[in-house]
PDBQT receptor file of N, H, CA, C and O in Angstrom, charges set to zero:
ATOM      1  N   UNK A   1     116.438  11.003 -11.450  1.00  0.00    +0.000 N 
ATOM      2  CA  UNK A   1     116.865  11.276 -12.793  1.00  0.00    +0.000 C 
ATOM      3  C   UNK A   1     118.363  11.026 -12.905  1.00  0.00    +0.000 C 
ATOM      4  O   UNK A   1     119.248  11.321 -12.102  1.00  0.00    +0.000 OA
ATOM      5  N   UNK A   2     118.467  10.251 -14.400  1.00  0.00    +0.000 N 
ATOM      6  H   UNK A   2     117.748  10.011 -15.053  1.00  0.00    +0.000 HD
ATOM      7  CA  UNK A   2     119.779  10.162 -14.210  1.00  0.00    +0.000 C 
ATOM      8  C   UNK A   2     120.657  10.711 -15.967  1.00  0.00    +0.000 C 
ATOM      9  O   UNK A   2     120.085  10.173 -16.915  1.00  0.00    +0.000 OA
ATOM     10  N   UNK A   3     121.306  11.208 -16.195  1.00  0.00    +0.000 N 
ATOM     11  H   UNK A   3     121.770  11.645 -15.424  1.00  0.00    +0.000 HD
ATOM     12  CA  UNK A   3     122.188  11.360 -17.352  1.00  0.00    +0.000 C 
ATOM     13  C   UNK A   3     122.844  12.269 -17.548  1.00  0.00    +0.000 C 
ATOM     14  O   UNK A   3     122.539  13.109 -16.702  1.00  0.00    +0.000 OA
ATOM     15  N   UNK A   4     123.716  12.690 -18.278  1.00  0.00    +0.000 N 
ATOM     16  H   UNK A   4     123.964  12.007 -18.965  1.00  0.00    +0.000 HD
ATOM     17  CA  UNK A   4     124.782  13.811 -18.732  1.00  0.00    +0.000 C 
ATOM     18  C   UNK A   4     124.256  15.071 -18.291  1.00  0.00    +0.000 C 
ATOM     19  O   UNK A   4     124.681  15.818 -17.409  1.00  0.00    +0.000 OA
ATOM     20  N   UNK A   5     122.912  15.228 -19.312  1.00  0.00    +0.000 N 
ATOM     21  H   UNK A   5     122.566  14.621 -20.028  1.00  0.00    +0.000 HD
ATOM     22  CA  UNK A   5     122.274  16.948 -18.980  1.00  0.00    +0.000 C 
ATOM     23  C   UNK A   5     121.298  16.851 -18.183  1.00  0.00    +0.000 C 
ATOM     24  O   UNK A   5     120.531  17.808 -18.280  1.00  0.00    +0.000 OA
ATOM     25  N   UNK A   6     120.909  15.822 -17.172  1.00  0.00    +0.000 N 
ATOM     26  H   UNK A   6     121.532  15.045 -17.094  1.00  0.00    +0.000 HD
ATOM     27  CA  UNK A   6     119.546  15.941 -15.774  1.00  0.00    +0.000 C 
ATOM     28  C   UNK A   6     119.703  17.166 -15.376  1.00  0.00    +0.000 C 
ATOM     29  O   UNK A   6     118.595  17.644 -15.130  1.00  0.00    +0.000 OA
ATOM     30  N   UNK A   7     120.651  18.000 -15.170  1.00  0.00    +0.000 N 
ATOM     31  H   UNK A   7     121.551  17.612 -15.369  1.00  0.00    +0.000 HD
ATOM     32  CA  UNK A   7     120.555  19.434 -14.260  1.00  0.00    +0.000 C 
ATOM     33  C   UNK A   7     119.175  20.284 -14.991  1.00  0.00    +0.000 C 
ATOM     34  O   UNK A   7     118.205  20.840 -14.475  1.00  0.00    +0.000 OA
ATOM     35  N   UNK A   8     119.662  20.062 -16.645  1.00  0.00    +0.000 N 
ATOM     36  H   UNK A   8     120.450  19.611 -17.064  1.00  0.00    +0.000 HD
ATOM     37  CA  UNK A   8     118.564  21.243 -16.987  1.00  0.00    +0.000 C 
ATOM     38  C   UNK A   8     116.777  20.542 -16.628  1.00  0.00    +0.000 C 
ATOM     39  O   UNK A   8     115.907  21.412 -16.570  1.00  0.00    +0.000 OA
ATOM     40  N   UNK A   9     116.178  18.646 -16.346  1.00  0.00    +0.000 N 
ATOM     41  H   UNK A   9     116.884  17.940 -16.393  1.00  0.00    +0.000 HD
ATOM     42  CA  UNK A   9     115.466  18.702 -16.338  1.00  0.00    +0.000 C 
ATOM     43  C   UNK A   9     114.958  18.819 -14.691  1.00  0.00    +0.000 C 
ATOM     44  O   UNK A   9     113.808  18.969 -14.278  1.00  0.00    +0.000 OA
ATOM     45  N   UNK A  10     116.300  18.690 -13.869  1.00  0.00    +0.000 N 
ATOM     46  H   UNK A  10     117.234  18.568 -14.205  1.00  0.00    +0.000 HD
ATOM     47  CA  UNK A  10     116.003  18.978 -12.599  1.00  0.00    +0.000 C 
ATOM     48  C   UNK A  10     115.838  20.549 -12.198  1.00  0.00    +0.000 C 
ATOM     49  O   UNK A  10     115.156  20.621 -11.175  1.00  0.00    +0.000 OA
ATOM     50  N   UNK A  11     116.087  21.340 -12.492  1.00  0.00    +0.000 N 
ATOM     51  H   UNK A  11     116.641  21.281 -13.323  1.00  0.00    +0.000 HD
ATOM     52  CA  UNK A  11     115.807  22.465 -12.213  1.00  0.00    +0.000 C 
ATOM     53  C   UNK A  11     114.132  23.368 -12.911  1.00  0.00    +0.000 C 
ATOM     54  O   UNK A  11     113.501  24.388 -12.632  1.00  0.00    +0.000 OA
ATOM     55  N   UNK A  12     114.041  22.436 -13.734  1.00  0.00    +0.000 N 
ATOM     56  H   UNK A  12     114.554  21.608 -13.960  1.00  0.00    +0.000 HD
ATOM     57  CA  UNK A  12     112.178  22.461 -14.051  1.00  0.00    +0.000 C 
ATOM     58  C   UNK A  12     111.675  21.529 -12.859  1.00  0.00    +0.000 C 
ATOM     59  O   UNK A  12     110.834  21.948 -12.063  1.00  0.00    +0.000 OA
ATOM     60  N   UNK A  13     112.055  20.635 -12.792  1.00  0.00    +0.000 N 
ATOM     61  H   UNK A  13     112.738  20.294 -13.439  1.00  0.00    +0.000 HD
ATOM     62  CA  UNK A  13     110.681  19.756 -11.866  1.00  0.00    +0.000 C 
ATOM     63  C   UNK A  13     110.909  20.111 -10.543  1.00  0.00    +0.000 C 
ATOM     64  O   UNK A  13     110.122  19.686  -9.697  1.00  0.00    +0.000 OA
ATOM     65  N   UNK A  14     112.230  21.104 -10.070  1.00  0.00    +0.000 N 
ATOM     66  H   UNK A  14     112.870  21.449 -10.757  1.00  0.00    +0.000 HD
ATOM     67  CA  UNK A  14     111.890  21.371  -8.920  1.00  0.00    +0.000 C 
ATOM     68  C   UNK A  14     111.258  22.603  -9.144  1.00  0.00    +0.000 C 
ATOM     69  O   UNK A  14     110.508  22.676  -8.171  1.00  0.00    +0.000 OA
ATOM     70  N   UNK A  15     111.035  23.923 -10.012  1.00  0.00    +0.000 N 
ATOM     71  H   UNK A  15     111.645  23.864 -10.802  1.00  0.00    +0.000 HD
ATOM     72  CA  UNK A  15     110.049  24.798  -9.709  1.00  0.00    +0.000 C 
ATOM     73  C   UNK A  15     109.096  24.068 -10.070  1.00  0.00    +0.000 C 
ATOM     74  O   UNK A  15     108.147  24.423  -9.370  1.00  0.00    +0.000 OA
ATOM     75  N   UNK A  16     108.770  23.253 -10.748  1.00  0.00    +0.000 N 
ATOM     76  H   UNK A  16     109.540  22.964 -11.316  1.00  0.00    +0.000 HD
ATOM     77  CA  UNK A  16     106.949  22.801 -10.808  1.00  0.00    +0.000 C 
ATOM     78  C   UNK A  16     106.818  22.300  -9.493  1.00  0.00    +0.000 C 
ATOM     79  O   UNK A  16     105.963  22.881  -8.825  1.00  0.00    +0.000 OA
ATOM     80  N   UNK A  17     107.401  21.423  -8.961  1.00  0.00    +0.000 N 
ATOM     81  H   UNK A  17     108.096  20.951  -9.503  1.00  0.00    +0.000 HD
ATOM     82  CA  UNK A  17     107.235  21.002  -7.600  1.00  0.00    +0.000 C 
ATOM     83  C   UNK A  17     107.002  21.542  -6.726  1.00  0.00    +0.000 C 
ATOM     84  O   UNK A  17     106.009  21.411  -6.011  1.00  0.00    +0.000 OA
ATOM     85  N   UNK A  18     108.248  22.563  -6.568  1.00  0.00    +0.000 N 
ATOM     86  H   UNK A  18     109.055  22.669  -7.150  1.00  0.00    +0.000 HD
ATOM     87  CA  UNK A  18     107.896  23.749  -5.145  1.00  0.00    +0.000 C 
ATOM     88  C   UNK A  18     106.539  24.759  -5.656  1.00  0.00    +0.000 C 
ATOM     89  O   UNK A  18     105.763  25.228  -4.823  1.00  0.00    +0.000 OA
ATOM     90  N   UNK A  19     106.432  24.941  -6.754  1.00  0.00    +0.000 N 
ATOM     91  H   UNK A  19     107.063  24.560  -7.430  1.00  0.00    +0.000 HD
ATOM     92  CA  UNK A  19     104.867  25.453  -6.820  1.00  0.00    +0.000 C 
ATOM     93  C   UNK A  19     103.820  25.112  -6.596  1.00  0.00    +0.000 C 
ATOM     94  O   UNK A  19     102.870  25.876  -6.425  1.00  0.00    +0.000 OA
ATOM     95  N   UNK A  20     103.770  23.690  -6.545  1.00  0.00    +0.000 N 
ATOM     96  H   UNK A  20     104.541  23.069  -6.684  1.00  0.00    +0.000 HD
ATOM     97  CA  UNK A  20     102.794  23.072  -6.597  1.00  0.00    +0.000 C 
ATOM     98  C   UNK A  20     101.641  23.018  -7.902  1.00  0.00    +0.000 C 
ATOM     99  O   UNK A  20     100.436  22.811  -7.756  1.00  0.00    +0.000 OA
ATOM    100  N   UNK A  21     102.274  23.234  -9.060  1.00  0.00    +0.000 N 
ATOM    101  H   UNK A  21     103.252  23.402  -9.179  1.00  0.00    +0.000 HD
ATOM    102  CA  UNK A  21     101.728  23.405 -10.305  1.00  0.00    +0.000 C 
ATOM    103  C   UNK A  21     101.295  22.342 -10.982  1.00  0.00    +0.000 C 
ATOM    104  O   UNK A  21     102.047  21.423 -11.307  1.00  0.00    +0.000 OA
ATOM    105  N   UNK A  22      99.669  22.389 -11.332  1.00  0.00    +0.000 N 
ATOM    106  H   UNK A  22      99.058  23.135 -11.069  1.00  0.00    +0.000 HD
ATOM    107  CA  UNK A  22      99.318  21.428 -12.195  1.00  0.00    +0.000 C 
ATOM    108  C   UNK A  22      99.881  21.556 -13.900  1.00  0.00    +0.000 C 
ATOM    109  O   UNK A  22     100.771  22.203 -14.454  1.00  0.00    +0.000 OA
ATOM    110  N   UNK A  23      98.957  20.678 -14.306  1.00  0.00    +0.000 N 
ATOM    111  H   UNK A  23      98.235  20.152 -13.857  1.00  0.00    +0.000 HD
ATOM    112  CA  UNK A  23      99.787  20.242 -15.449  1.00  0.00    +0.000 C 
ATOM    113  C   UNK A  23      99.010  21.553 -16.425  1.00  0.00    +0.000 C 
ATOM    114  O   UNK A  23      99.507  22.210 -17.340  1.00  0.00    +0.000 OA
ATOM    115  N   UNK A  24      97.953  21.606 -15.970  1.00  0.00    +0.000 N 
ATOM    116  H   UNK A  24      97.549  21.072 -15.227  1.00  0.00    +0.000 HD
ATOM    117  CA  UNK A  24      97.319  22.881 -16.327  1.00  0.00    +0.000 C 
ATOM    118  C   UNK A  24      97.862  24.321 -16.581  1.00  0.00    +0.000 C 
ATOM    119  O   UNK A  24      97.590  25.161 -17.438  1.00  0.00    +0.000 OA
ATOM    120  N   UNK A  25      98.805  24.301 -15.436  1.00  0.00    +0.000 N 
ATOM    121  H   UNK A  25      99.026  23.618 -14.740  1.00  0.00    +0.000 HD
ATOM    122  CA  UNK A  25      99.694  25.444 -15.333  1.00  0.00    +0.000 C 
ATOM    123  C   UNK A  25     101.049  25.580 -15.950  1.00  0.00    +0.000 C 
ATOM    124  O   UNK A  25     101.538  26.701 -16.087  1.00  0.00    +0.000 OA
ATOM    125  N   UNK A  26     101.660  24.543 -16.317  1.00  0.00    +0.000 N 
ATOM    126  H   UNK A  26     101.263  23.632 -16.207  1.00  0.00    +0.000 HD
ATOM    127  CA  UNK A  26     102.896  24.020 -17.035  1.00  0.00    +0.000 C 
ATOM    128  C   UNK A  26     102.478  24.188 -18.322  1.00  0.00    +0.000 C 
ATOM    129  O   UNK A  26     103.042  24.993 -19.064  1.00  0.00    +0.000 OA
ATOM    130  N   UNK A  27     101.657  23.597 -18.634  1.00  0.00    +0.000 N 
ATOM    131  H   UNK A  27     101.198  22.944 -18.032  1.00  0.00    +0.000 HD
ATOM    132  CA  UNK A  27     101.070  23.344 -20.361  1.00  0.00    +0.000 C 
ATOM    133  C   UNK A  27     101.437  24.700 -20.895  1.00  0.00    +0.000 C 
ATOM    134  O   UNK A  27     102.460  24.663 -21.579  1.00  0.00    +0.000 OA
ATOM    135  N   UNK A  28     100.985  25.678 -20.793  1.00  0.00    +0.000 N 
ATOM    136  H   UNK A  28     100.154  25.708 -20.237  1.00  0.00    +0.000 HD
ATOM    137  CA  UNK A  28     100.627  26.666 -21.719  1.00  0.00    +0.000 C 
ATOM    138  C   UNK A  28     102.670  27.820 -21.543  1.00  0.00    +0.000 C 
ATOM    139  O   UNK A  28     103.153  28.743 -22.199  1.00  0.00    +0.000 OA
ATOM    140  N   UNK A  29     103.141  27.045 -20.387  1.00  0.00    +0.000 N 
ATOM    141  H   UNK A  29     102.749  26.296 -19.854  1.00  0.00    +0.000 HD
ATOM    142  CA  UNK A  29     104.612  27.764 -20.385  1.00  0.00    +0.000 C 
ATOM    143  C   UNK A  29     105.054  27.296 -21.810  1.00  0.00    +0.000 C 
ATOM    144  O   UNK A  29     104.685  26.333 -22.483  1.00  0.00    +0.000 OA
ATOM    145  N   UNK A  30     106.265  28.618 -22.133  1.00  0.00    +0.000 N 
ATOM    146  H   UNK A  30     106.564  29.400 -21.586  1.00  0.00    +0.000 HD
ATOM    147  CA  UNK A  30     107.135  28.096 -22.972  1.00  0.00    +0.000 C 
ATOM    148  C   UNK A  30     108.368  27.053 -22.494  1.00  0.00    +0.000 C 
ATOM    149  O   UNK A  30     108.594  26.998 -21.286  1.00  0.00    +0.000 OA
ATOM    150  N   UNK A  31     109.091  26.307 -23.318  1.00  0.00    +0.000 N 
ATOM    151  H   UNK A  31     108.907  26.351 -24.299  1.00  0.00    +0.000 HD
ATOM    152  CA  UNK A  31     109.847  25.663 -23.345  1.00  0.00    +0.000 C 
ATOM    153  C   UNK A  31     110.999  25.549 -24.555  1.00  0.00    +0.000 C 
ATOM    154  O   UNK A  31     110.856  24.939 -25.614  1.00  0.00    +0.000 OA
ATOM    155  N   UNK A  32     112.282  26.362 -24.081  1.00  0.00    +0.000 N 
ATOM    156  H   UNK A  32     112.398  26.858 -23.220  1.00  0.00    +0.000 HD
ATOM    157  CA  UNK A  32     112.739  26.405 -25.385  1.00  0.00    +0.000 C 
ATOM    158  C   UNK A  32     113.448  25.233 -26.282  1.00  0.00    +0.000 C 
ATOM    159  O   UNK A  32     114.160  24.434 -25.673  1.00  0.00    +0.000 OA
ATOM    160  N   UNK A  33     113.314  25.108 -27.488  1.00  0.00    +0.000 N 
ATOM    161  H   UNK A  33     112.735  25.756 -27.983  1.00  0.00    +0.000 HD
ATOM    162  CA  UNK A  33     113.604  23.833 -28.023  1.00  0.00    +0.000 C 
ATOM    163  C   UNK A  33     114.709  23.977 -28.966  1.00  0.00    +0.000 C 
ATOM    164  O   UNK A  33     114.304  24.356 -30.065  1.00  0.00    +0.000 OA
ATOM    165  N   UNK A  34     115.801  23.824 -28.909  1.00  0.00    +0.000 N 
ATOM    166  H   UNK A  34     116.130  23.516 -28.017  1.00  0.00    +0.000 HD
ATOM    167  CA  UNK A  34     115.685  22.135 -28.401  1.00  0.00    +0.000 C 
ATOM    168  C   UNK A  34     116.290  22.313 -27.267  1.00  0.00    +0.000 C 
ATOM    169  O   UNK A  34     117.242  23.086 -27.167  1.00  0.00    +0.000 OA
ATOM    170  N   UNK A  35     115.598  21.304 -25.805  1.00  0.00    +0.000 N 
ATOM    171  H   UNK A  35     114.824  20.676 -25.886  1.00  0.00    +0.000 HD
ATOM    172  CA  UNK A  35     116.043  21.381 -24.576  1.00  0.00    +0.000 C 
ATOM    173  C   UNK A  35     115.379  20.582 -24.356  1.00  0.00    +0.000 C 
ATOM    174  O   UNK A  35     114.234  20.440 -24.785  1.00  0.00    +0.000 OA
ATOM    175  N   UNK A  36     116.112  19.723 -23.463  1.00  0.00    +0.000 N 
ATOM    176  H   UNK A  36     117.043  19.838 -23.115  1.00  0.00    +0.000 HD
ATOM    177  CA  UNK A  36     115.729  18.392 -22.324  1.00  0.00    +0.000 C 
ATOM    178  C   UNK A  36     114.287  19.208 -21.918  1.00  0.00    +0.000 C 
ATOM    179  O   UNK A  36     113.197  18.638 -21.976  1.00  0.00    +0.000 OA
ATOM    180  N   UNK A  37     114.467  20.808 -21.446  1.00  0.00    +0.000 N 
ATOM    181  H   UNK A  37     115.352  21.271 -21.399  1.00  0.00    +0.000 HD
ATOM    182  CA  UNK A  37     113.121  21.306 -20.849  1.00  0.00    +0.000 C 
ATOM    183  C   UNK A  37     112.083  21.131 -21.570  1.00  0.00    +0.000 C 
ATOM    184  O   UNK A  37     110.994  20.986 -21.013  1.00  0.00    +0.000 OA
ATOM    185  N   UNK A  38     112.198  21.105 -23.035  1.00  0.00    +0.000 N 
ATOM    186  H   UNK A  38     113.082  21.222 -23.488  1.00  0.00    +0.000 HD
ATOM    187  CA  UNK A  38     111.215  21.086 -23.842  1.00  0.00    +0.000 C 
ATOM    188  C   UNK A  38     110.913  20.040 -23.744  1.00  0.00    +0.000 C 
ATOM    189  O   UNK A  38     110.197  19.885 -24.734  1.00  0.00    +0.000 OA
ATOM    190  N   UNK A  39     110.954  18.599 -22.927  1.00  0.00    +0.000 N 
ATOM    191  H   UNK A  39     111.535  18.724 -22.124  1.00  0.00    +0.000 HD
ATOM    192  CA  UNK A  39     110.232  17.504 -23.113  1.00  0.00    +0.000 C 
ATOM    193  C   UNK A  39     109.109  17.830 -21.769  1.00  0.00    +0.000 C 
ATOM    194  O   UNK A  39     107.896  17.991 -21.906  1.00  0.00    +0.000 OA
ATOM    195  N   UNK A  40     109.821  17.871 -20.557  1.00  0.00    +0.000 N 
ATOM    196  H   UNK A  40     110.806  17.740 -20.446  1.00  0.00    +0.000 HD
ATOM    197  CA  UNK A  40     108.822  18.244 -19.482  1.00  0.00    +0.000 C 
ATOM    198  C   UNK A  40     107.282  18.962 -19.659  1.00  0.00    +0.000 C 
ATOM    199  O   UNK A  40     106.141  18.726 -19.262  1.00  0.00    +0.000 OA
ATOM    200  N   UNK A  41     108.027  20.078 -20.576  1.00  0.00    +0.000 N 
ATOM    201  H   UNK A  41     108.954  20.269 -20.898  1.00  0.00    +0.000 HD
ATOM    202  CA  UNK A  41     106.601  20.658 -21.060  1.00  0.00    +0.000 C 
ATOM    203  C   UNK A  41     105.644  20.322 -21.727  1.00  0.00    +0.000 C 
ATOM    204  O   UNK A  41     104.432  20.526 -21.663  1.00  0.00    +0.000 OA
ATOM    205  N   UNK A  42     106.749  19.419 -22.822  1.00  0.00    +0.000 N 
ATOM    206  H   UNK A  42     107.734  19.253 -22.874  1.00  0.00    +0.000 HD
ATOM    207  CA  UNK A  42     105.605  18.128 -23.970  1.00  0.00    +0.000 C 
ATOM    208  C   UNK A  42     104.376  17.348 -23.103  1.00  0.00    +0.000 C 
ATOM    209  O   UNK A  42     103.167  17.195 -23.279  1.00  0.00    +0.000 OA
ATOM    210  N   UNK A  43     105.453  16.901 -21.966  1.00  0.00    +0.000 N 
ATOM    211  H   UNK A  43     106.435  17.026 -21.824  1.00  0.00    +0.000 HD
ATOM    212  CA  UNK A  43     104.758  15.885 -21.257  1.00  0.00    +0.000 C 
ATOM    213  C   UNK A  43     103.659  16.439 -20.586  1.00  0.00    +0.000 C 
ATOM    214  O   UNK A  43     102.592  15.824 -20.565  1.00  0.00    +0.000 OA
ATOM    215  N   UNK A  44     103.807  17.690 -19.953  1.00  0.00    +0.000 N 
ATOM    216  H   UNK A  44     104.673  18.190 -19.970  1.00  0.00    +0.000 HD
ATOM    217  CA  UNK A  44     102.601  18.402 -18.932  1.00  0.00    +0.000 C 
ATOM    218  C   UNK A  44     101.622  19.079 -20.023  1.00  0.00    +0.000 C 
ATOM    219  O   UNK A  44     100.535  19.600 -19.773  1.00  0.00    +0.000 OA
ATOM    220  N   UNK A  45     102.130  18.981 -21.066  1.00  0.00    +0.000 N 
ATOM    221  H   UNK A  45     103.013  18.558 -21.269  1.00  0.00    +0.000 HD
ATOM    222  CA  UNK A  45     100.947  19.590 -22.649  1.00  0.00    +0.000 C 
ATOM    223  C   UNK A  45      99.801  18.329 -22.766  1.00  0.00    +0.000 C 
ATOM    224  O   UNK A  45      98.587  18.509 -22.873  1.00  0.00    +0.000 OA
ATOM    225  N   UNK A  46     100.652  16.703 -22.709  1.00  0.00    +0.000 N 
ATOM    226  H   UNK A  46     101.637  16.557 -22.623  1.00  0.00    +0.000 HD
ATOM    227  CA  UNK A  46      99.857  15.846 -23.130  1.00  0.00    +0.000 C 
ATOM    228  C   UNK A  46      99.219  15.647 -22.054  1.00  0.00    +0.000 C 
ATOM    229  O   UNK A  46      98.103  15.227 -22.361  1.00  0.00    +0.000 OA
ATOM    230  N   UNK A  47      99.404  15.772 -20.299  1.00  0.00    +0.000 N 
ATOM    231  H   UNK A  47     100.311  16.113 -20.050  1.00  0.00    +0.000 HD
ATOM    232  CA  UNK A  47      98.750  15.528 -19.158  1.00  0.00    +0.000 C 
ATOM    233  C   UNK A  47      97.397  16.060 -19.348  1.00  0.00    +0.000 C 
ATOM    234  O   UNK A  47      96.345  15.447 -19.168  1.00  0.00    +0.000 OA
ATOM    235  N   UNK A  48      97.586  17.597 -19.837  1.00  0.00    +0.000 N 
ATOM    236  H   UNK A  48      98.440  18.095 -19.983  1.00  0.00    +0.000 HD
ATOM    237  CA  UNK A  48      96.530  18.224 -19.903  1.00  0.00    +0.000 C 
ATOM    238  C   UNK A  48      95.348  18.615 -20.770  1.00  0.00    +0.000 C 
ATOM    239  O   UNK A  48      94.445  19.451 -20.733  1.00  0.00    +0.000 OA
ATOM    240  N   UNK A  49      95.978  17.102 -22.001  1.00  0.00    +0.000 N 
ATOM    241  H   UNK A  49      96.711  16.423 -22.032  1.00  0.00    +0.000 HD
ATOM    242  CA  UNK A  49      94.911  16.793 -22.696  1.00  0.00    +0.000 C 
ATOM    243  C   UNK A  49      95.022  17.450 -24.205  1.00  0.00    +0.000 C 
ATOM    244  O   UNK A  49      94.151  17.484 -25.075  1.00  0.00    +0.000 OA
ATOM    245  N   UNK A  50      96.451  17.993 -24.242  1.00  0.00    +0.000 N 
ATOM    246  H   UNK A  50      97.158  17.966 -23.536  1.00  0.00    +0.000 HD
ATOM    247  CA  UNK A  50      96.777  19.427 -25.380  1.00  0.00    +0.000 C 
ATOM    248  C   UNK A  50      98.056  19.169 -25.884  1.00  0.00    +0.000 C 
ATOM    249  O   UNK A  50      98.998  19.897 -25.574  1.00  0.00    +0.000 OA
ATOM    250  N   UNK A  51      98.232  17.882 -26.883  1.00  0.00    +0.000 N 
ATOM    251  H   UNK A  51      97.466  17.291 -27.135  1.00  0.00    +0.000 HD
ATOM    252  CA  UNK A  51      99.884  17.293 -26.944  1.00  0.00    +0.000 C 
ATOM    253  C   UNK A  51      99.884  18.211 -28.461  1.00  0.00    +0.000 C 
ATOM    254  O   UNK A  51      99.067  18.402 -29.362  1.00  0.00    +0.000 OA
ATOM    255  N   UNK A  52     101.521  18.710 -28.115  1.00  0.00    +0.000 N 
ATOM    256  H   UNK A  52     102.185  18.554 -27.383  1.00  0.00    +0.000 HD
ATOM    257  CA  UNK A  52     101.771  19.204 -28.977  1.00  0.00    +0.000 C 
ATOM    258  C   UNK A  52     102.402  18.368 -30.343  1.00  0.00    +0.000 C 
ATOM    259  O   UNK A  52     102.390  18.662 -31.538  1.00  0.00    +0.000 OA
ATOM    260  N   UNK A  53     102.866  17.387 -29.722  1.00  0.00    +0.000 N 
ATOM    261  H   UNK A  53     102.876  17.148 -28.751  1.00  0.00    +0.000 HD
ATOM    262  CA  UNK A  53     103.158  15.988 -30.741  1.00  0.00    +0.000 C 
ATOM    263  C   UNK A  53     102.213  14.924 -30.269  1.00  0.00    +0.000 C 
ATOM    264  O   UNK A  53     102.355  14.534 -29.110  1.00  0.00    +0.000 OA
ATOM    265  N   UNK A  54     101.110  14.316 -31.136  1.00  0.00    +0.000 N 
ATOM    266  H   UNK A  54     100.995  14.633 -32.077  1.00  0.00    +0.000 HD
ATOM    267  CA  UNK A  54     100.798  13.690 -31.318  1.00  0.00    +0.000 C 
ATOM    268  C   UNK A  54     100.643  12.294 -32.328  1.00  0.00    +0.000 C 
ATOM    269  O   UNK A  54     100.618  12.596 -33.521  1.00  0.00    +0.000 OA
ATOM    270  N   UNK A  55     100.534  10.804 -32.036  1.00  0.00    +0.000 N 
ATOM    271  H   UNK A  55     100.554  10.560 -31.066  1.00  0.00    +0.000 HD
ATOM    272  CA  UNK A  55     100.867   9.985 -32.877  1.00  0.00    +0.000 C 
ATOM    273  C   UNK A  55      99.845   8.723 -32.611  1.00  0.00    +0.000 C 
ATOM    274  O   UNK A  55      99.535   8.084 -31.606  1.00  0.00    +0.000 OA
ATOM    275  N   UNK A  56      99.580   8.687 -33.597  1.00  0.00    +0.000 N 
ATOM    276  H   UNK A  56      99.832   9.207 -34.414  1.00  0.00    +0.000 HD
ATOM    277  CA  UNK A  56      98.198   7.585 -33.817  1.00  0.00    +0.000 C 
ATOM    278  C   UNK A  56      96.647   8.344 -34.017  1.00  0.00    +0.000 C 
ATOM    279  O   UNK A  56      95.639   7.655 -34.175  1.00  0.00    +0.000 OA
TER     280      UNK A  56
């Protein structure tokens, strides 16, 4: 990861990581918005089949 604010999305993907957490388990966390974090969570919402923004 690379840009200005990566700290805030690196410090999510390393607790999902060291947990070993599916996307299952991410999905339903909060994520406060507006925050870089709040995309991680978008993304593990749509993994798991449950996008909170959807388009098309």
């Amino acid at each position: 990861m690379v840009g200005s604010r990566v700290g805030e999305l690196l410090a999510e993907a390393q607790l999902i990581f060291n947990w070993e957490a599916s996307t299952d388990d991410v999905a339903p966390l909060i994520h406060a918005h507006p925050t870089l974090s709040e995309a991680m969570g978008e993304a593990h919402m749509a993994l798991a089949g449950k996008p909170l923004h959807a388009h098309g």
